[in-house]
LOMARPA-466498 format. One line per 2 residues: number of its first residue (from 1); their letters; for each residue x, y, z of N, C-alpha, C, O. Coordinates in Angstrom, 1 decimal. Layout:
REM residues N
NUM = a = X:Y:Z:X:Y:Z:X:Y:Z:X:Y:Z  ...
//
This chain:
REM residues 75
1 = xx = -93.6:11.2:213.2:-94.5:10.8:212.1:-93.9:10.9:210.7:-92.8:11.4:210.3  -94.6:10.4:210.3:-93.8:10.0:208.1:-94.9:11.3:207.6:-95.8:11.3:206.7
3 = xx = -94.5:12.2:208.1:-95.5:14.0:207.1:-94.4:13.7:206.3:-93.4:13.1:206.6  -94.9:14.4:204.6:-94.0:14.9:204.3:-92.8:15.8:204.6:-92.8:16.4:205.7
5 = xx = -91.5:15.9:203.7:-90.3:17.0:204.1:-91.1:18.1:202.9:-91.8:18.0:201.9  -90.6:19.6:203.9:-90.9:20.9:203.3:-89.6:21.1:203.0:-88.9:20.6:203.9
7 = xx = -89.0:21.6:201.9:-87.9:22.7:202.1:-88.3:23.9:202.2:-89.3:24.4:201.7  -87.0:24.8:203.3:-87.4:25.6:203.5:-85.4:26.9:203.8:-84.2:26.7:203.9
9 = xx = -85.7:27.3:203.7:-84.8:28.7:203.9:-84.9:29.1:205.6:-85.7:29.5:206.4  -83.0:28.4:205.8:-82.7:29.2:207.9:-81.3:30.2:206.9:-80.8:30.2:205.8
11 = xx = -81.3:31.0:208.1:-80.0:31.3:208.6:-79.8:30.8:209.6:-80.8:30.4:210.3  -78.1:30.4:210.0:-77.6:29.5:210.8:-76.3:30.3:210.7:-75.8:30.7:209.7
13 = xx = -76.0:30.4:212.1:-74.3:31.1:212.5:-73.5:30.0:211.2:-73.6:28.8:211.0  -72.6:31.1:210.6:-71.5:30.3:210.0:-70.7:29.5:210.4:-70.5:28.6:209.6
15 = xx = -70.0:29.5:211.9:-69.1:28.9:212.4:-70.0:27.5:212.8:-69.5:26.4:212.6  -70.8:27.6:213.3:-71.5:26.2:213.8:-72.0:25.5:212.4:-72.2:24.3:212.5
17 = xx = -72.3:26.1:211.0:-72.7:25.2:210.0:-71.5:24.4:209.4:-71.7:23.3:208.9  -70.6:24.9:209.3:-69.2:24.7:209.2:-68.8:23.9:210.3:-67.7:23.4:209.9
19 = xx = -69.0:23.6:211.5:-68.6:22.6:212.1:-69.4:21.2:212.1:-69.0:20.0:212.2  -70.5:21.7:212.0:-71.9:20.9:211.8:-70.8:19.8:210.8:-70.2:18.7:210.9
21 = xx = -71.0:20.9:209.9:-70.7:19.9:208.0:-69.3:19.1:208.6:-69.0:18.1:208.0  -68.6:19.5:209.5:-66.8:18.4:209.5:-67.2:17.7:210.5:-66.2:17.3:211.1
23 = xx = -68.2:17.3:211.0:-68.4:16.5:211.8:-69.7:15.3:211.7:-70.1:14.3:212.4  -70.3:16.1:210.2:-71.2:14.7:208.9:-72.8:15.2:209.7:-73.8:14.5:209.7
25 = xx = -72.7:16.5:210.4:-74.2:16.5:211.2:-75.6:16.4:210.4:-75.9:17.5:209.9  -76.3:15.6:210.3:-77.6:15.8:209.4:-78.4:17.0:210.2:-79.2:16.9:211.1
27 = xx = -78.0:18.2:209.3:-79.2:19.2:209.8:-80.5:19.1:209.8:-81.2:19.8:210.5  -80.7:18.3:209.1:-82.3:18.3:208.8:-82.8:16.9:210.1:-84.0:16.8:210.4
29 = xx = -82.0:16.3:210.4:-82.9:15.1:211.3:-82.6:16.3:212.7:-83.5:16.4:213.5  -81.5:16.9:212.8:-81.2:17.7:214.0:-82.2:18.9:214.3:-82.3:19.3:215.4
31 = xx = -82.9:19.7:213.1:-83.8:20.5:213.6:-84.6:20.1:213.8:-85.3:20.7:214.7  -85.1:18.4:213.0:-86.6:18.4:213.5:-86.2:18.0:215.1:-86.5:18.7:216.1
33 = xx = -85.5:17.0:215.2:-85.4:16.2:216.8:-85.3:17.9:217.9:-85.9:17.9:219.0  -84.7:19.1:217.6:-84.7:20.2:218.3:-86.4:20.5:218.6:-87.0:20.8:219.6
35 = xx = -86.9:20.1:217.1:-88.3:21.2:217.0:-89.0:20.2:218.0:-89.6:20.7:219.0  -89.1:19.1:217.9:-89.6:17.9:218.4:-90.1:18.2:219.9:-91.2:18.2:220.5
37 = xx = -88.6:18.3:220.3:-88.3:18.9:221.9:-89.3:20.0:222.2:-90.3:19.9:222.9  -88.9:21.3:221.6:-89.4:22.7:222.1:-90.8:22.5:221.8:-91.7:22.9:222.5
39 = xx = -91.0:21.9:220.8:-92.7:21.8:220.8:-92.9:20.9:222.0:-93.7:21.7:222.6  -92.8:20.1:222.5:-93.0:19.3:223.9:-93.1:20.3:224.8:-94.0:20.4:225.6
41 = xx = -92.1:20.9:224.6:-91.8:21.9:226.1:-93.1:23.3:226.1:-93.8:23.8:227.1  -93.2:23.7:224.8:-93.9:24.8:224.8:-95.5:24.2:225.0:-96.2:25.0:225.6
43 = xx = -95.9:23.3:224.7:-97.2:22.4:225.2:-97.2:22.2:226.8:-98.1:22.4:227.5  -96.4:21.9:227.0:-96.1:21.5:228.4:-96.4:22.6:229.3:-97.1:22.4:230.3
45 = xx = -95.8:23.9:228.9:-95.9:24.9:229.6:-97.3:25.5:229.3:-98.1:25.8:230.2  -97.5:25.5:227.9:-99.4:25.9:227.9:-100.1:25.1:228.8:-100.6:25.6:229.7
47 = xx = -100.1:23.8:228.6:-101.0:22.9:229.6:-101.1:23.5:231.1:-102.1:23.7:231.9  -100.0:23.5:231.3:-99.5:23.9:233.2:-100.4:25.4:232.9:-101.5:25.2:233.3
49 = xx = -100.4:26.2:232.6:-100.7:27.5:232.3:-101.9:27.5:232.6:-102.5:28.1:233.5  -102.4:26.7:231.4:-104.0:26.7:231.5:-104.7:25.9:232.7:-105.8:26.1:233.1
51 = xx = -103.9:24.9:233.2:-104.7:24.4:234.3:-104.1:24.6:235.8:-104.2:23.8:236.7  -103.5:26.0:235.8:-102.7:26.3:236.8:-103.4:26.6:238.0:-102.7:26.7:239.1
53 = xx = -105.0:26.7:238.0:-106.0:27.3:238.8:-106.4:26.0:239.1:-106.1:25.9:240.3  -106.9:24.4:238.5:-107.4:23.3:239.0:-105.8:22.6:239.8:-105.7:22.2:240.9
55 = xx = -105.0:22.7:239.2:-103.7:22.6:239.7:-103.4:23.1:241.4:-103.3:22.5:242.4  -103.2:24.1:241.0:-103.6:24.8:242.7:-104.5:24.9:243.7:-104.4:25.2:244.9
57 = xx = -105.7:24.6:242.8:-107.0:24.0:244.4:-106.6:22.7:244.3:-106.8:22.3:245.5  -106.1:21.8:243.8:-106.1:20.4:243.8:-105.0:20.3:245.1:-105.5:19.7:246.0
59 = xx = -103.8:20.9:245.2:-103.1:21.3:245.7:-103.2:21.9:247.2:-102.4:22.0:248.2  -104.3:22.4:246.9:-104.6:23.2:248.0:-105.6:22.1:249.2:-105.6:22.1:250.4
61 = xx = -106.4:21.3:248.5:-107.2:20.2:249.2:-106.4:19.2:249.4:-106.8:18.3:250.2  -105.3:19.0:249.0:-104.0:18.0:249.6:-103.5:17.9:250.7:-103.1:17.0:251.4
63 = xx = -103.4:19.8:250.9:-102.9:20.2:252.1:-103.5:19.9:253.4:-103.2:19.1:254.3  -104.6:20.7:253.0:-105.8:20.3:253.6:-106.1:19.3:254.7:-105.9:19.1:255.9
65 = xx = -106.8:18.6:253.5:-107.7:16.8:253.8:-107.0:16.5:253.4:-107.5:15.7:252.8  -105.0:16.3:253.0:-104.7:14.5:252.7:-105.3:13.8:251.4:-106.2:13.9:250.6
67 = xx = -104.2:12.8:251.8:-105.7:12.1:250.2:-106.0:10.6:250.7:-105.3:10.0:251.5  -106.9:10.2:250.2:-107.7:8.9:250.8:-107.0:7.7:251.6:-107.4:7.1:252.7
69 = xx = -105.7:7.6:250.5:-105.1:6.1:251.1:-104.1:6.8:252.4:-103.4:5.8:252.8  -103.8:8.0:253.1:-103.2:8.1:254.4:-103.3:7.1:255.1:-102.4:6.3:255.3
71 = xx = -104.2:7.0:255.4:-104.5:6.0:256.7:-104.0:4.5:256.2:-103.8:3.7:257.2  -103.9:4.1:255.5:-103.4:2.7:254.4:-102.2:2.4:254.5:-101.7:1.5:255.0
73 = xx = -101.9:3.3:253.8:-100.4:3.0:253.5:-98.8:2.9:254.7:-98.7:3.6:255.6  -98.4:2.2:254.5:-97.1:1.5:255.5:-96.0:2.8:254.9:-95.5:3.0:256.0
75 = x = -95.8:3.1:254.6:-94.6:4.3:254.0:-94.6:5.8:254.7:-93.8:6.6:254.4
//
């Protein structure tokens, strides 16, 4: 999305900012595309989390009963 840029204040290991910089890395497109990621991931894992109970009966009636198209399908 086009949010505005915040500035803001990191610490960052010396040796990796310093390699960052001889190799032209744009820190700033590189944290967000990082944050981008972990925020995916950390959603991802809340979701699973919270629907870990409909998840596992769902799972559990698969076992079960199968699911509709069994009998249909050539595979």
């Amino acid at each position: 999305p086009q949010a505005p840029k915040k500035a803001t204040h990191l610490s960052i290991n010396a040796d990796l900012l310093s390699k960052a910089r001889e190799l032209d890395i744009n820190l700033s497109a590189t944290l967000e595309l990082a944050l981008v990621t972990a925020l995916k991931q950390k959603r991802r894992e809340q979701w699973l989390a919270e629907n870990r109970d409909a998840i596992d009966a769902y799972n559990e009636h698969i076992e079960k009963y199968g699911v509709f198209s069994d009998g249909l399908r050539s595979f």
